[in-house]
N, CA, C and O atoms as a printed pandas DataFrame, in Angstrom:
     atom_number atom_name residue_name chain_id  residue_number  x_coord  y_coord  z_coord
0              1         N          UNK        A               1   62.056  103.204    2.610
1              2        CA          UNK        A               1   60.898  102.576    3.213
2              3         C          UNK        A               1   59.764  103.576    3.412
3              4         O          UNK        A               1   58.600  103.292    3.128
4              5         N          UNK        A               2   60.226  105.040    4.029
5              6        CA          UNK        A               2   58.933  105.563    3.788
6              7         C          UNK        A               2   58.234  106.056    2.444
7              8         O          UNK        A               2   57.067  106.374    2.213
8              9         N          UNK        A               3   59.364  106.005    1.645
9             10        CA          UNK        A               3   58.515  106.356    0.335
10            11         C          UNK        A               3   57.186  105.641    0.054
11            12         O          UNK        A               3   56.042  105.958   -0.272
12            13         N          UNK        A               4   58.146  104.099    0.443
13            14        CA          UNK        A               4   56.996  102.714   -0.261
14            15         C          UNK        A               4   55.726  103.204    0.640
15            16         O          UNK        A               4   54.716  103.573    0.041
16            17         N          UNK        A               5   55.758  103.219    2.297
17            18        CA          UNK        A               5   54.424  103.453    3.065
18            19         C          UNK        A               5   53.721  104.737    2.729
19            20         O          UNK        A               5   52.605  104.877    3.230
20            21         N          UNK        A               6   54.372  106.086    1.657
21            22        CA          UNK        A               6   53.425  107.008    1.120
22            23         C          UNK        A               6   52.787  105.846   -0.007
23            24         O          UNK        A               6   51.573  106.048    0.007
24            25         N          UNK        A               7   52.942  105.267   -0.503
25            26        CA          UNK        A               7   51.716  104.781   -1.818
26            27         C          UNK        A               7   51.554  103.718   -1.167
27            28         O          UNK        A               7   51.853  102.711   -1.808
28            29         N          UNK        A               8   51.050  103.483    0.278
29            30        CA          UNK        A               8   50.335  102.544    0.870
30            31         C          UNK        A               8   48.970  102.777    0.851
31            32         O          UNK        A               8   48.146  101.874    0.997
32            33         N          UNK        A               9   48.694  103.919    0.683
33            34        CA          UNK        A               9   47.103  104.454    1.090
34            35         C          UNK        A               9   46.545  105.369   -0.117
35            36         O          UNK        A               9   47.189  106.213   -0.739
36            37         N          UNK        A              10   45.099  104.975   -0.314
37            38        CA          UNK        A              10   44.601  105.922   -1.297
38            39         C          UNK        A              10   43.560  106.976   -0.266
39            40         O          UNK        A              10   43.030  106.564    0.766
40            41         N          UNK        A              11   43.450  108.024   -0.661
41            42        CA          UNK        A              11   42.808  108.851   -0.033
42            43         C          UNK        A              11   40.911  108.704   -0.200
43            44         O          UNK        A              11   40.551  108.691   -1.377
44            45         N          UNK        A              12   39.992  108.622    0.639
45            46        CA          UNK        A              12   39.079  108.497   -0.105
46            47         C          UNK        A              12   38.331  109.814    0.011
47            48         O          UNK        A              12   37.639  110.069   -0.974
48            49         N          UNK        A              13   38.316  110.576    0.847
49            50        CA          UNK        A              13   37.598  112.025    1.159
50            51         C          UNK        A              13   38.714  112.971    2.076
51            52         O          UNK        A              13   39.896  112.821    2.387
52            53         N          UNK        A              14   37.920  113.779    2.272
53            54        CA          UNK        A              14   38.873  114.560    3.198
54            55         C          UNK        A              14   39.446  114.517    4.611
55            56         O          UNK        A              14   40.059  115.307    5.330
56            57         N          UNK        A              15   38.940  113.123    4.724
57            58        CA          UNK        A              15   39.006  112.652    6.166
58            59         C          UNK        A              15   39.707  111.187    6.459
59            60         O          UNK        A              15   40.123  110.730    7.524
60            61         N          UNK        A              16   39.693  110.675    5.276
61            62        CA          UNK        A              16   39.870  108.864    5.159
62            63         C          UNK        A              16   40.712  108.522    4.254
63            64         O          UNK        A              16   40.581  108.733    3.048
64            65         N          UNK        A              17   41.575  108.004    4.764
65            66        CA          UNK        A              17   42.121  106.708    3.961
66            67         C          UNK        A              17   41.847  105.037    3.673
67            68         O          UNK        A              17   41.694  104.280    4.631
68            69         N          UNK        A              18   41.804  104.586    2.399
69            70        CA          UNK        A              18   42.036  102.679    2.656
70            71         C          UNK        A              18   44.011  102.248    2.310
71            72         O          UNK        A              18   44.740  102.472    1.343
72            73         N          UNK        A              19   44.181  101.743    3.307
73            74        CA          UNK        A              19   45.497  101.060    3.081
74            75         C          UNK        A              19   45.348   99.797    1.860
75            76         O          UNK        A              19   44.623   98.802    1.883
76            77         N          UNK        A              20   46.271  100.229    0.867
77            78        CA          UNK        A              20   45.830   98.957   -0.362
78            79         C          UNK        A              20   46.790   97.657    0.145
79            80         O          UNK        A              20   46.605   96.470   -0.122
80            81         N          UNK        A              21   47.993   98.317    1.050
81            82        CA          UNK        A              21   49.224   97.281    1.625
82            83         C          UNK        A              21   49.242   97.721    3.307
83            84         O          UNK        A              21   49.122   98.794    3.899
84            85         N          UNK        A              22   49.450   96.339    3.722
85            86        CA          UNK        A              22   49.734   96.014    5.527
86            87         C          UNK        A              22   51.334   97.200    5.357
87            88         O          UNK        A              22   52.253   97.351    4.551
88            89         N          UNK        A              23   50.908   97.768    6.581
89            90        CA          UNK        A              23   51.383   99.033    6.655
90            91         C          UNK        A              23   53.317   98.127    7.326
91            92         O          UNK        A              23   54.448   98.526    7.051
92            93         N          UNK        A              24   52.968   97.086    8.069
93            94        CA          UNK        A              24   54.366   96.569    8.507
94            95         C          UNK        A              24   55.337   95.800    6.935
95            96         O          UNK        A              24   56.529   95.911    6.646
96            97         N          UNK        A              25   54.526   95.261    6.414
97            98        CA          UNK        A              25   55.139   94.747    5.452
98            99         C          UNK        A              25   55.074   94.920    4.102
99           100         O          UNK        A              25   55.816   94.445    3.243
100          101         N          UNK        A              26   53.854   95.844    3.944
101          102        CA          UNK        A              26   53.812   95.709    2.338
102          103         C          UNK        A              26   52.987   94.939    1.464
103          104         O          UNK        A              26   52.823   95.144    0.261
104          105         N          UNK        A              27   52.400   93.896    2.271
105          106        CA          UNK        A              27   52.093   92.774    1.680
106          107         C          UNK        A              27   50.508   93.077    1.291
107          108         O          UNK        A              27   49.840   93.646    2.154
108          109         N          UNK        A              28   49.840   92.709   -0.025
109          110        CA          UNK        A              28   48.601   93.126   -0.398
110          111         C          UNK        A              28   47.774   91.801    0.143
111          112         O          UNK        A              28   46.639   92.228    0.355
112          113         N          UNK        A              29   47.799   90.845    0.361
113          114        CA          UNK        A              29   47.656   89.879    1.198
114          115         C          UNK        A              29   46.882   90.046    2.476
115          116         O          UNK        A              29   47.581   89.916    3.481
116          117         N          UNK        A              30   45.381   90.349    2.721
117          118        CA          UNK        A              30   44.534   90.054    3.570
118          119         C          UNK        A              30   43.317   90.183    3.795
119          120         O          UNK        A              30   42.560   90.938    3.184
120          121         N          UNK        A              31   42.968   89.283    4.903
121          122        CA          UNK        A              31   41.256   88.962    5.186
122          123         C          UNK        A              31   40.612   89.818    6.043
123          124         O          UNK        A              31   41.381   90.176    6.935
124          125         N          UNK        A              32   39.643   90.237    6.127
125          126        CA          UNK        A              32   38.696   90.474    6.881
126          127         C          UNK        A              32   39.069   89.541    8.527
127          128         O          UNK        A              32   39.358   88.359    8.712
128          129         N          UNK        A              33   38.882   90.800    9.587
129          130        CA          UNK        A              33   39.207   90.142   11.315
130          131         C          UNK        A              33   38.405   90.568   11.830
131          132         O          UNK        A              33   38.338   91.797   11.866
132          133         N          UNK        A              34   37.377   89.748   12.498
133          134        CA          UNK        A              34   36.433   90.007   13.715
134          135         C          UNK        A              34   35.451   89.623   12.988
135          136         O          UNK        A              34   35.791   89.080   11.937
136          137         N          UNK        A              35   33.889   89.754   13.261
137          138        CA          UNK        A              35   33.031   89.952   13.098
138          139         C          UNK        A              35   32.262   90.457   12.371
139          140         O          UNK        A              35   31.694   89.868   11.451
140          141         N          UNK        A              36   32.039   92.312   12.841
141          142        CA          UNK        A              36   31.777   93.242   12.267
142          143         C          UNK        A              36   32.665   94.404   12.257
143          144         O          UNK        A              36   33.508   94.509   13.148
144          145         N          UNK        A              37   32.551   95.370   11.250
145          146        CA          UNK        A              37   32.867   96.959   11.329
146          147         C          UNK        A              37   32.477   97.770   12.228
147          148         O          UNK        A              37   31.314   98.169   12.173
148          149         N          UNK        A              38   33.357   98.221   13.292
149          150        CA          UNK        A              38   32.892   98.805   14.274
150          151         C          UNK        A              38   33.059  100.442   13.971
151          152         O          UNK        A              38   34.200  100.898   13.891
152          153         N          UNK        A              39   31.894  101.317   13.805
153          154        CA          UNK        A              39   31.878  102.781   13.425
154          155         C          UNK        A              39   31.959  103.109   12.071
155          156         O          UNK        A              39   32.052  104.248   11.615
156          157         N          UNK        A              40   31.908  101.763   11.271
157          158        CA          UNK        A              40   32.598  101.635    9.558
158          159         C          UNK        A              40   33.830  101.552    9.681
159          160         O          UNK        A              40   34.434  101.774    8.632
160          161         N          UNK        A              41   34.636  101.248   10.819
161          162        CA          UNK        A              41   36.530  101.004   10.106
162          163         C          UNK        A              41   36.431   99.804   10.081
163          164         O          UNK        A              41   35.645   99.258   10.855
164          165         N          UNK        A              42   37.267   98.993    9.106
165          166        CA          UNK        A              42   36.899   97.434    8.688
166          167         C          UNK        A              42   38.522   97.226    8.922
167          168         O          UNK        A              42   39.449   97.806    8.356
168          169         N          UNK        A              43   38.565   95.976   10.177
169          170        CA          UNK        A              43   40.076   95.588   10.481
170          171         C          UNK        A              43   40.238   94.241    9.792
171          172         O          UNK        A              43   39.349   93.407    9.621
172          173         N          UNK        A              44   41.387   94.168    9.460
173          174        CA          UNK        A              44   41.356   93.307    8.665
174          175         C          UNK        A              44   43.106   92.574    8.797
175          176         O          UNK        A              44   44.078   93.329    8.766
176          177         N          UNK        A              45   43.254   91.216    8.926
177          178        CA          UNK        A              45   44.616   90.534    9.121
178          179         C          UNK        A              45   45.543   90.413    7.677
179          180         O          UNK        A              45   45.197   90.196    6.516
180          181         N          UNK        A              46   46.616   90.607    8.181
181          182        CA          UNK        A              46   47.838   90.811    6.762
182          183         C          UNK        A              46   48.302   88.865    6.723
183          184         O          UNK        A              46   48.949   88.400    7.662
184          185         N          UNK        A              47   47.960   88.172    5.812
185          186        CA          UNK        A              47   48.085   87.206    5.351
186          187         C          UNK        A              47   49.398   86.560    5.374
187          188         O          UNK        A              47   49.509   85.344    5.221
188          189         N          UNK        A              48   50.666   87.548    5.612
189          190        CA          UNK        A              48   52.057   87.518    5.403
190          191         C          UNK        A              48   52.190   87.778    6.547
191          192         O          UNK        A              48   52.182   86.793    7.285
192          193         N          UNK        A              49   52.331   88.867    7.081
193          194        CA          UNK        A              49   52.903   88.816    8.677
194          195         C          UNK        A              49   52.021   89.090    9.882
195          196         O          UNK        A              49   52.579   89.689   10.801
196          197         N          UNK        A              50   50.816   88.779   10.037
197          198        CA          UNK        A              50   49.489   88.538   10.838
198          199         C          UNK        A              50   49.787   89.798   11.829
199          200         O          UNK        A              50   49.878   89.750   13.056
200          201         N          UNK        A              51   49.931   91.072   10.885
201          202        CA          UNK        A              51   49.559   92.253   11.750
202          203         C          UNK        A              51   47.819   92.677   11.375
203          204         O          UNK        A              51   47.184   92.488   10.337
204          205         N          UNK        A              52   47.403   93.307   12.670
205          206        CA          UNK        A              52   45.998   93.463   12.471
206          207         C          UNK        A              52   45.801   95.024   12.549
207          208         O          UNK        A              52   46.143   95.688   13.527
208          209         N          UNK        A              53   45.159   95.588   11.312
209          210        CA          UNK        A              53   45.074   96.874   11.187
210          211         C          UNK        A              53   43.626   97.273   10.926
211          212         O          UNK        A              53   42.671   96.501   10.849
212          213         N          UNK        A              54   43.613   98.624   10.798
213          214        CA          UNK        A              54   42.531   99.142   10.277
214          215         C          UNK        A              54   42.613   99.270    8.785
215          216         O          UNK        A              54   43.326  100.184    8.369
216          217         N          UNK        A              55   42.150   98.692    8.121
217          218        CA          UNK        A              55   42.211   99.001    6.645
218          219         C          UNK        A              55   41.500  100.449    6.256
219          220         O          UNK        A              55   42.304  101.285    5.843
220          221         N          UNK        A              56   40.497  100.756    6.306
221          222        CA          UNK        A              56   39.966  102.183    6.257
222          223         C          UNK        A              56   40.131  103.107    6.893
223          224         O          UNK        A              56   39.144  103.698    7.331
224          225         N          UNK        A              57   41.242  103.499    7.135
225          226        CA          UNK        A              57   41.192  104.616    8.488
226          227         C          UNK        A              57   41.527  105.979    8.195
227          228         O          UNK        A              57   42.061  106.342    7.146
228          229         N          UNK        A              58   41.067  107.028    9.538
229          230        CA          UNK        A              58   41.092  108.276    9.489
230          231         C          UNK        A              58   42.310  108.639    8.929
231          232         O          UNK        A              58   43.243  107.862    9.131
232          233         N          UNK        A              59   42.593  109.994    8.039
233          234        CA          UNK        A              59   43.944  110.233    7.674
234          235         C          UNK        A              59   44.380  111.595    8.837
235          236         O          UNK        A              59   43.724  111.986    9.803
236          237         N          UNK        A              60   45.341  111.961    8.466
237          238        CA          UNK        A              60   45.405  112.811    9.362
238          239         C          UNK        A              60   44.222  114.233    9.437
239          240         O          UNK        A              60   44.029  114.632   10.585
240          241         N          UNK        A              61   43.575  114.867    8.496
241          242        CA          UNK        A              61   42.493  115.954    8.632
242          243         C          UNK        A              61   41.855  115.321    9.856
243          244         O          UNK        A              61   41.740  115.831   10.971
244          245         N          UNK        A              62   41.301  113.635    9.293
245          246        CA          UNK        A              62   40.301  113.032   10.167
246          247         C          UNK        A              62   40.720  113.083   11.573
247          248         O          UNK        A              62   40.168  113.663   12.508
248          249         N          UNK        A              63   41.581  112.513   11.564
249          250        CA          UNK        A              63   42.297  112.377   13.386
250          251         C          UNK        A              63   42.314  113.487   14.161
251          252         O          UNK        A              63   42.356  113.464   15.391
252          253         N          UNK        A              64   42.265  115.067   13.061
253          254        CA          UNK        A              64   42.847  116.661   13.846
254          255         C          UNK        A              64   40.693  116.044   14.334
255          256         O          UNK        A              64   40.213  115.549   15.354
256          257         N          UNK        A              65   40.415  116.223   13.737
257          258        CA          UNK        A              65   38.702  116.358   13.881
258          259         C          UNK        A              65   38.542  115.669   14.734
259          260         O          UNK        A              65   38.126  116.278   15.720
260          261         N          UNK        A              66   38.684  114.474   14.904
261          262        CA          UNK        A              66   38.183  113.632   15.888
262          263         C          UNK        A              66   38.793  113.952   17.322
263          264         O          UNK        A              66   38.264  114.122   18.420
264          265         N          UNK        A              67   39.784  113.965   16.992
265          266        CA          UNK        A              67   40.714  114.713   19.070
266          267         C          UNK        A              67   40.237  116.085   19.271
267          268         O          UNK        A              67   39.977  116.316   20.452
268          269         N          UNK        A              68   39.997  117.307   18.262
269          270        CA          UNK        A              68   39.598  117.931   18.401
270          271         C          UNK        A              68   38.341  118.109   19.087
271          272         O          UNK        A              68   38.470  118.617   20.201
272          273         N          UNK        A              69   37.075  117.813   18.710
273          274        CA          UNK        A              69   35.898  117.351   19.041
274          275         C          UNK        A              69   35.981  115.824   19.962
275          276         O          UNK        A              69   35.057  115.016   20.050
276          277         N          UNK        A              70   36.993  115.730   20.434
277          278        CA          UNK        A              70   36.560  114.270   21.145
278          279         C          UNK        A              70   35.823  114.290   22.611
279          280         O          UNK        A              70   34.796  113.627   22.762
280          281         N          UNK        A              71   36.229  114.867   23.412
281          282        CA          UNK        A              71   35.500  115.628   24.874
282          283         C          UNK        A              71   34.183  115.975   24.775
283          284         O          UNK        A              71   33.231  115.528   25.415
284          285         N          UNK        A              72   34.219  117.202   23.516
285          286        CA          UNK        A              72   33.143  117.659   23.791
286          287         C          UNK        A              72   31.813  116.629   22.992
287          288         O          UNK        A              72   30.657  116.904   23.312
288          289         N          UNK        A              73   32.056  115.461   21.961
289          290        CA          UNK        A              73   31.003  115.202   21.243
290          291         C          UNK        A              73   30.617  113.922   22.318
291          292         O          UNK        A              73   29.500  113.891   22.834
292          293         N          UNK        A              74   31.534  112.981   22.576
293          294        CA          UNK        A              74   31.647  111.693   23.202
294          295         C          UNK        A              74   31.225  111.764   24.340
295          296         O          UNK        A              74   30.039  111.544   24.585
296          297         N          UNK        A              75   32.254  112.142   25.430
297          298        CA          UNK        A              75   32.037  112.156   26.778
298          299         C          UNK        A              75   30.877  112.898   27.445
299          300         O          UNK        A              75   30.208  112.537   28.414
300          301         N          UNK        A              76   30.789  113.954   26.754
301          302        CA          UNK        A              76   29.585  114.888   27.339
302          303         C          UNK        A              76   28.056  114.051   26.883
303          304         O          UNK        A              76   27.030  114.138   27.557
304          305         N          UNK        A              77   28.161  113.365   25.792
305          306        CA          UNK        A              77   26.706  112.849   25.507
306          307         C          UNK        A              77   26.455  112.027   26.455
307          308         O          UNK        A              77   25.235  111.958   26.603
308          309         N          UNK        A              78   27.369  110.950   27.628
309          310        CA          UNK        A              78   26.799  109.870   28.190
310          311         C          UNK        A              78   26.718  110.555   29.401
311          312         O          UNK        A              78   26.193  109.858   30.269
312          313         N          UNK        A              79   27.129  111.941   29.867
313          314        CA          UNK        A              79   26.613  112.630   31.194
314          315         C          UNK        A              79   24.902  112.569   31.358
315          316         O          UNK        A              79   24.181  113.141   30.541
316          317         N          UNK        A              80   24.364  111.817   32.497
317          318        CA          UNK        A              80   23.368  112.089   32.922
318          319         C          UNK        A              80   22.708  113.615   33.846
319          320         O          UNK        A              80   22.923  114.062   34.973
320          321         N          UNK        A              81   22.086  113.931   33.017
321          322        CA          UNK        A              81   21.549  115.322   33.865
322          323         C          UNK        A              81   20.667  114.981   34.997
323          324         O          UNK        A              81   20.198  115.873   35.705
């Protein structure tokens, strides 16, 4: 099973992945969920077993970057001086 979830995802940069299959089942099977893309990650429902994922998401480089920098880029910008 984890083999199959390594060729779940194509890499698109050094930061991102798109899942081509719903990461619970496998299934290439789904729509677009919500509205809009919030930040550019586009969630989207698995047609087969109505799990709701991120289809574009950070891979791991992305995730070290983002926790890394998360304090200091996020939280500190909405401090009022």
């Amino acid at each position: 099973m984890e083999e199959q979830f390594k060729k779940n995802f194509i890499t698109t940069d050094d930061d991102h992945e798109i899942l081509s299959q719903c990461p619970w089942c496998f299934s290439e099977k789904n729509e677009k969920w919500g509205d809009n893309s919030v930040r550019g990650f586009e969630s989207v429902i698995c047609m087969d077993c109505g799990l709701i994922y991120i289809k574009n998401r950070l891979n791991k480089e992305g995730l070290d970057k983002f926790y890394n920098n998360y304090l200091t880029n996020i939280h500190q910008a909405d401090k009022k001086l």
